[in-house]
Each structure stands twice: as structure tokens, then as C-alpha cells.
C-alpha positions in Angstrom: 3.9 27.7 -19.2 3.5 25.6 -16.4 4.1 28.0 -13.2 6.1 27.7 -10.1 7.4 24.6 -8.8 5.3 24.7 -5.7 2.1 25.0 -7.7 3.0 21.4 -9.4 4.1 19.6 -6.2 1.6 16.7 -5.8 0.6 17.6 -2.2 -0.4 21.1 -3.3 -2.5 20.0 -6.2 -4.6 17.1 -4.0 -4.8 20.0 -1.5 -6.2 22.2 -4.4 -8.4 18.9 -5.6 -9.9 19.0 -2.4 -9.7 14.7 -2.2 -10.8 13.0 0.7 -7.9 11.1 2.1 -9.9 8.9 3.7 -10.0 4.8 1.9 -6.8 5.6 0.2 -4.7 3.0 2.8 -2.9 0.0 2.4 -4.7 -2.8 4.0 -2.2 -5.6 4.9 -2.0 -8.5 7.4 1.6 -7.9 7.9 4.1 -4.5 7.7 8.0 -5.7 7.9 9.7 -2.4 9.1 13.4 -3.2 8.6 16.4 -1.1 9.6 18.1 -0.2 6.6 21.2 1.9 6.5 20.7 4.9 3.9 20.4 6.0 0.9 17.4 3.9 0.3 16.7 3.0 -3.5 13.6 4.7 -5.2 11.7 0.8 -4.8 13.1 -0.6 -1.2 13.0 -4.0 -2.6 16.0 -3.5 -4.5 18.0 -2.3 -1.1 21.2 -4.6 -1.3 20.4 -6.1 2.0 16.6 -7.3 0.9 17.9 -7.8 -2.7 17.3 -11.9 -1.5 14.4 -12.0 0.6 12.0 -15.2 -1.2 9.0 -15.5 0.7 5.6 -17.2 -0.4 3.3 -15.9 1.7 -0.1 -18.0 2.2 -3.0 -17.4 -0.7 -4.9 -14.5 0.8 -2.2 -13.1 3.4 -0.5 -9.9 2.3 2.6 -8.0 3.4 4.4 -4.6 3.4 8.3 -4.2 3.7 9.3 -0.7 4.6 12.4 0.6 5.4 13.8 2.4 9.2 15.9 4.7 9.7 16.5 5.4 13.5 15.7 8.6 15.4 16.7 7.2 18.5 19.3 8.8 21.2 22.5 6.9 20.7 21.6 4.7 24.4 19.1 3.4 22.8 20.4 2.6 19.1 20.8 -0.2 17.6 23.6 -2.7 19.0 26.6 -2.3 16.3 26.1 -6.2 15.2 22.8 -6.2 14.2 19.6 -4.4 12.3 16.2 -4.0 13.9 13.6 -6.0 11.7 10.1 -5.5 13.5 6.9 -7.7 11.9 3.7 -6.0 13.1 1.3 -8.6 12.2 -2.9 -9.4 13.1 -4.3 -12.4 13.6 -5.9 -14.2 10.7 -9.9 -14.8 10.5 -10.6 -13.1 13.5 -12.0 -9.2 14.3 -9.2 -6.5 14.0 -8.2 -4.6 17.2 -4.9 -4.3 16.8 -1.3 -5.1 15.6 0.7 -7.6 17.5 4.6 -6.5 17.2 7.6 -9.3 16.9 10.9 -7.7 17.0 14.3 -9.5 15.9 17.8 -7.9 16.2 19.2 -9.6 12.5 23.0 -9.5 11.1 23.1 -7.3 7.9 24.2 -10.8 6.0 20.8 -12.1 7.6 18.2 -9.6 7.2 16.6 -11.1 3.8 16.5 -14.4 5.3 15.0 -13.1 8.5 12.0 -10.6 6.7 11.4 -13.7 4.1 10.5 -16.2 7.7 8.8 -13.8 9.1 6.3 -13.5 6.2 5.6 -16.7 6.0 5.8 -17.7 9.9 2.5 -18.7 11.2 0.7 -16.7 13.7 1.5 -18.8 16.6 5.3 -18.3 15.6 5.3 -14.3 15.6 3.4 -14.9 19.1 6.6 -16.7 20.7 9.0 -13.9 19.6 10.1 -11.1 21.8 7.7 -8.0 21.3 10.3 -5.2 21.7 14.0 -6.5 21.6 15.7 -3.2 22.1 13.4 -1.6 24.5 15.0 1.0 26.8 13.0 3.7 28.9 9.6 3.1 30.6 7.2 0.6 28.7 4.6 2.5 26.6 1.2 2.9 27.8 -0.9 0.1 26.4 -3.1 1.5 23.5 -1.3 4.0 22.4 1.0 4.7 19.7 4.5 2.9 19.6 6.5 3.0 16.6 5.2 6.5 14.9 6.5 7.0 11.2 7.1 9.6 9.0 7.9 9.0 5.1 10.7 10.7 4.1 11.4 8.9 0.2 12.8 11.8 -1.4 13.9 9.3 -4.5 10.0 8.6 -4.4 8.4 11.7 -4.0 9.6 15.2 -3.3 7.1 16.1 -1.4 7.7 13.5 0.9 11.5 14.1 0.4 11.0 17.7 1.6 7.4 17.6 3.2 8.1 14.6 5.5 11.6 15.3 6.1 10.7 18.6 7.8 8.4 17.1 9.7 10.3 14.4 11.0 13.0 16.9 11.5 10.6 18.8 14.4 8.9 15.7 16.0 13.1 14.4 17.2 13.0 17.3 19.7 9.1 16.3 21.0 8.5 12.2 21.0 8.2 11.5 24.4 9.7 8.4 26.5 8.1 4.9 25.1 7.7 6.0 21.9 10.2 5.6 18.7 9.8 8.0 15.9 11.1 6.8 12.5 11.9 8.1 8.8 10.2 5.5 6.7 10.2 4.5 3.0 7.0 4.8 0.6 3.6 4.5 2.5 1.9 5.1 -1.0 -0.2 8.0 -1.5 2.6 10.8 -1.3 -0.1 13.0 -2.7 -1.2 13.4 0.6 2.5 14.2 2.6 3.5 14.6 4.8 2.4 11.1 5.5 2.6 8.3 8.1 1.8 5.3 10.1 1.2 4.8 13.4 1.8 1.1 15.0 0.2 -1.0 16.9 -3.2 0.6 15.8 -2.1 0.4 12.3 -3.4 4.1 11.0 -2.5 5.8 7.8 -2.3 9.4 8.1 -2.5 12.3 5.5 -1.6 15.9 5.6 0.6 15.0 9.1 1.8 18.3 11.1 3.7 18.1 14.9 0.0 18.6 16.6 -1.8 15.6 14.9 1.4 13.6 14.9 1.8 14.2 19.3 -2.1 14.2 19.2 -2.1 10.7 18.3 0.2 9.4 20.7 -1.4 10.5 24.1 -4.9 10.3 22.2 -5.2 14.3 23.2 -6.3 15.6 20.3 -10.1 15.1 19.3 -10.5 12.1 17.4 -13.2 13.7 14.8 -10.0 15.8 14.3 -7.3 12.9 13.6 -10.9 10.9 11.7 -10.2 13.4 9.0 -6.6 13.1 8.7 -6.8 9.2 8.4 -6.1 7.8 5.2 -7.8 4.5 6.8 -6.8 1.4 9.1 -4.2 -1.0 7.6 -5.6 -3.6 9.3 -8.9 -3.0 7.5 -10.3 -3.6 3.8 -9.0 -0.3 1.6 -11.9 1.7 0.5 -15.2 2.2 1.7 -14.6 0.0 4.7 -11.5 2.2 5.8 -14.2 5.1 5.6 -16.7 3.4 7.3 -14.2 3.1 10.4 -12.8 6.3 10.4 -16.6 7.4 10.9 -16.4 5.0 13.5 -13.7 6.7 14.9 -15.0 10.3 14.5 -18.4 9.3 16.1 -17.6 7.3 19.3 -14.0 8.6 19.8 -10.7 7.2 20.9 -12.5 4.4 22.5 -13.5 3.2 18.9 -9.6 1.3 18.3 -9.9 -0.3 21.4 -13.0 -2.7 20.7 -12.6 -5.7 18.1 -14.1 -4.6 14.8 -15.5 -7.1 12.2 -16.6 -5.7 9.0 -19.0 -6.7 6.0 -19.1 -5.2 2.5 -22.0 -5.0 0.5 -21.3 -3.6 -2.8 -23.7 -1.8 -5.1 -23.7 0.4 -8.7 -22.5 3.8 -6.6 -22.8 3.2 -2.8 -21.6 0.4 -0.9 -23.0 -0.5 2.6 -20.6 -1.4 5.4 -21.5 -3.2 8.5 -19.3 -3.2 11.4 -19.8 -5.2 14.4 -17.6 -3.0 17.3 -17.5 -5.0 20.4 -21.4 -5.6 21.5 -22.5 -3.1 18.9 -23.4 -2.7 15.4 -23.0 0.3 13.1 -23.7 0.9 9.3 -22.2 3.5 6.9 -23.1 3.7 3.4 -20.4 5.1 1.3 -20.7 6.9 -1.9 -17.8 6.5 -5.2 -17.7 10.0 -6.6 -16.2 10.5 -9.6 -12.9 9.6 -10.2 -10.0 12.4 -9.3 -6.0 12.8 -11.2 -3.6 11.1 -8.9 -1.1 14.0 -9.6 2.6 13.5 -10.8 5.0 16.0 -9.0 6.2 18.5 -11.2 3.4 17.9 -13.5 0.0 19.4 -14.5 -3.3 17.6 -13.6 -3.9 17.2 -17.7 -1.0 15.1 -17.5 -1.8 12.4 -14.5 -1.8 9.0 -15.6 -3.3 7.4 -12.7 -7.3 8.1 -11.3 -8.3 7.7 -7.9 -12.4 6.8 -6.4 -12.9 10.0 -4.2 -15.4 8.5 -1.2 -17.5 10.0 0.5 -19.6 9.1 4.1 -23.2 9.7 3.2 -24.8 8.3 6.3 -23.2 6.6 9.9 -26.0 5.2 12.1 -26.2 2.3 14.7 -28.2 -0.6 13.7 
């Protein structure tokens, strides 16, 4: 007998698992957040309106589409002729501080064209583009959160269906001026929902409730806190480097995402050592690969996962 439906969501059996979160990001030179009217298909790729998006990205550069759905007061929506397709993008070959954001206001009949140029637009390119098309209210405060997003993929995951929904359902009464909440499509790892990113500093979050999710905005809550919520940096290497800068993060606080980072990886049998160089400083974490852990399928038992996951661990964060 396999027991209540609650017992068998994903979420709760992670929870149970006790799996660090943290390494388990996306790591991607570019995120394509593209207004798409709802329902959204179970894989966003085969939305109608990105069903002819080509793009060849350059050898080396990746990309995430994900879909928006707007929480924004009706003064601020969207114009009635066009879609908001927002590329938040960093800077090739140099240290990672932060997203840059190009904004576009694209005609439905125009959005696969538009997301497949910006993919493969050069840096300089994105640069010229307007940063925030649609801008209404008083401009954010630099350095903080922006574009704050909540997975809500029910056809993906129910927990994020129901988990993130909920969530996102709270925070519409609480974002404050400058910054735009949205229901997004697949983040990966709905084993941790609710789940979410936060733009321009490019942070995956696990296990997401309303005080994290404000917390991170206005940078109020303590960052050793939010450390061990954060799934890792998308605008770092997955894995033990995403580890080694969330212990960047939990150590030296807030301050930590607003230096230029540059990390090095040297990988051994169990631990790997990660260097990173944060403004005039140096710091290096050695991470340990535990044994592998069931990624859970909702609604089934662990005995029945058919995907593993390398649970990291920090075993030591020192300057150099």
C-alpha cells in the first residue's frame, strides 16, 4: 500500500531525504523569460508561440527559455499588441557579478523570431537594447532583486502546481513598488518547491515561503539564512562551485553578490576544491560528493525513482 498522497509528493519526500539543495541549479549564460498566455504545455518548447524559435547558439554559450505569466496591476500590464520577452544575459569570459536584463515588447506572430535573435545576438547587441521596456513606478534599487519568480508548472509537477501556486498566490498582496513578481514554467528541481529565481542576481531558490521570498528583495533577511535556501547561482558552474558560493554568501553576507567572482575547479576522486577570486580576495571551499540520493517521482515511492542525484556537502570555507 503506498499511503496518502501527501506522503508521495516529491517535496515531502526530499524534505524527508534530508538533500542539500544546494549545487542542484541550472547554470546558463542566458534565461529567455517570455510572456506566454496560459495553459502552458507540460515542455514550454512546444508552446504554439515558441513552436518556431531556431537558434544556434555559439559552442559553449547556453540558454534557458521560460515562460511569464504576469502578476502585474492592470496600469502596468502588458500593452494589448505585444508580449514581454526579457533576455537576462552575463558577459562572456569575464567574472560573474550579475545579469544584465534586455527587454523587447514582441507581436505574438513575432515572439519565436525575437527569443531565437536574442540567443544568438552578441553581447554588445543585448547591451544596446532597452533594459526595462514596460517600466512603470519608481526604478528598483540597484542590487536588489527585479524580476522575482515563482514556478507554478502544475502539468510538470504537482507540487509546484499546488506548492508554488499558493505561494505565488500570497506574495501578489506583498511585492513592493520596482519589483515584478511572476508565475514561471519549469526551473528544474521541483523536488525542492516551492521554487524560484530571482533576477538580476541570478539565484535558484528551494523550499521558498513569503519571508525568504521578501527577505531577498530588500536583502533583510540574514544571508546565512537565504545561503541555505539557495539551490546555487545561475550564473555559476552547477555543482560544487554553486556550493562553494553560497558559502561565499553565508560567510561574508549580502555584500558577497555585489563583488565580481571568478571561479576555478579542481576535481578529485570524492572532494573537489573550488577557488574563488571575490573582488581583491581569495577564498577556497572543498566540497565533498556524498552518496548519490533518489530524485523522487511524485506520486511515487523512493524504490521506484529512476533518476539519482550527488548530495554535496561544504566540508571546509577558508580565505586563502
Amino acid at each position: 500500500m503506498r499511503g496518502t498522497d501527501v506522503d508521495l509528493r516529491c517535496s515531502t519526500l526530499t524534505r524527508e531525504l534530508g538533500v542539500n539543495p544546494t549545487g542542484t541549479a541550472g547554470s546558463w549564460h542566458r534565461v529567455l523569460l517570455v510572456e506566454l498566455p496560459l495553459p502552458w504545455p507540460r515542455s514550454i518548447e512546444d508552446h504554439p508561440l515558441l513552436a518556431a524559435v531556431d537558434a544556434h547558439a555559439p559552442s559553449g554559450r547556453t540558454h534557458r527559455i521560460l515562460a511569464l505569466a504576469s502578476a502585474l496591476s492592470p496600469e502596468e500590464a502588458a500593452p494589448d499588441d505585444g508580449l514581454r520577452v526579457i533576455c537576462y544575459w552575463r558577459p562572456t569570459d569575464v567574472p560573474f557579478l550579475r545579469f544584465e536584463r534586455a527587454e523587447i515588447c514582441a507581436p505574438e506572430d513575432g515572439v519565436a523570431e525575437i527569443v531565437s535573435h536574442l540567443i544568438e545576438a552578441e553581447d554588445d547587441e543585448l547591451a544596446a537594447l532597452p533594459a526595462d521596456s514596460f517600466a512603470a513606478g519608481p526604478a528598483a534599487i540597484p542590487h536588489t532583486v527585479r524580476d522575482l519568480l515563482v514556478c507554478t508548472h502544475g502539468k510538470r509537477d504537482r507540487c509546484c502546481g499546488k506548492l508554488g501556486t499558493e505561494l505565488f498566490r500570497s506574495l501578489c498582496a506583498t511585492m513592493p513598488t520596482g519589483v515584478r513578481l511572476w508565475r514561471t514554467s519549469h526551473t528544474g528541481g521541483h523536488r525542492f518547491a516551492p521554487t524560484g529565481l530571482s533576477f538580476p542576481d541570478g539565484g535558484t531558490w528551494a523550499g521558498i515561503d513569503e519571508e525568504l521570498a521578501l527577505g531577498l528583495i530588500d536583502r533583510t533577511i540574514p544571508a546565512a539564512v537565504a545561503a541555505r535556501r539557495a539551490r546555487g547561482s545561475a550564473g555559476v558552474p552547477t555543482g560544487p562551485a554553486q556550493v562553494a558560493d553560497a558559502a561565499g554568501l553565508a560567510t561574508i553576507g549580502w555584500a558577497w553578490l555585489d563583488v565580481e567572482r571568478q571561479v576555478s575547479i579542481a576535481t578529485g576522486d570524492e572532494d573537489t576544491t573550488v577557488s574563488i577570486t571575490a573582488g581583491d580576495r581569495t577564498y577556497t571551499a572543498v566540497v565533498h560528493a556524498g552518496p548519490d540520493v533518489p530524485v523522487p517521482d511524485c506520486g511515487n515511492p523512493l524504490d521506484e525513482a529512476r533518476k539519482s542525484m550527488v548530495d554535496w556537502h561544504l566540508v571546509a570555507f577558508d580565505e586563502a
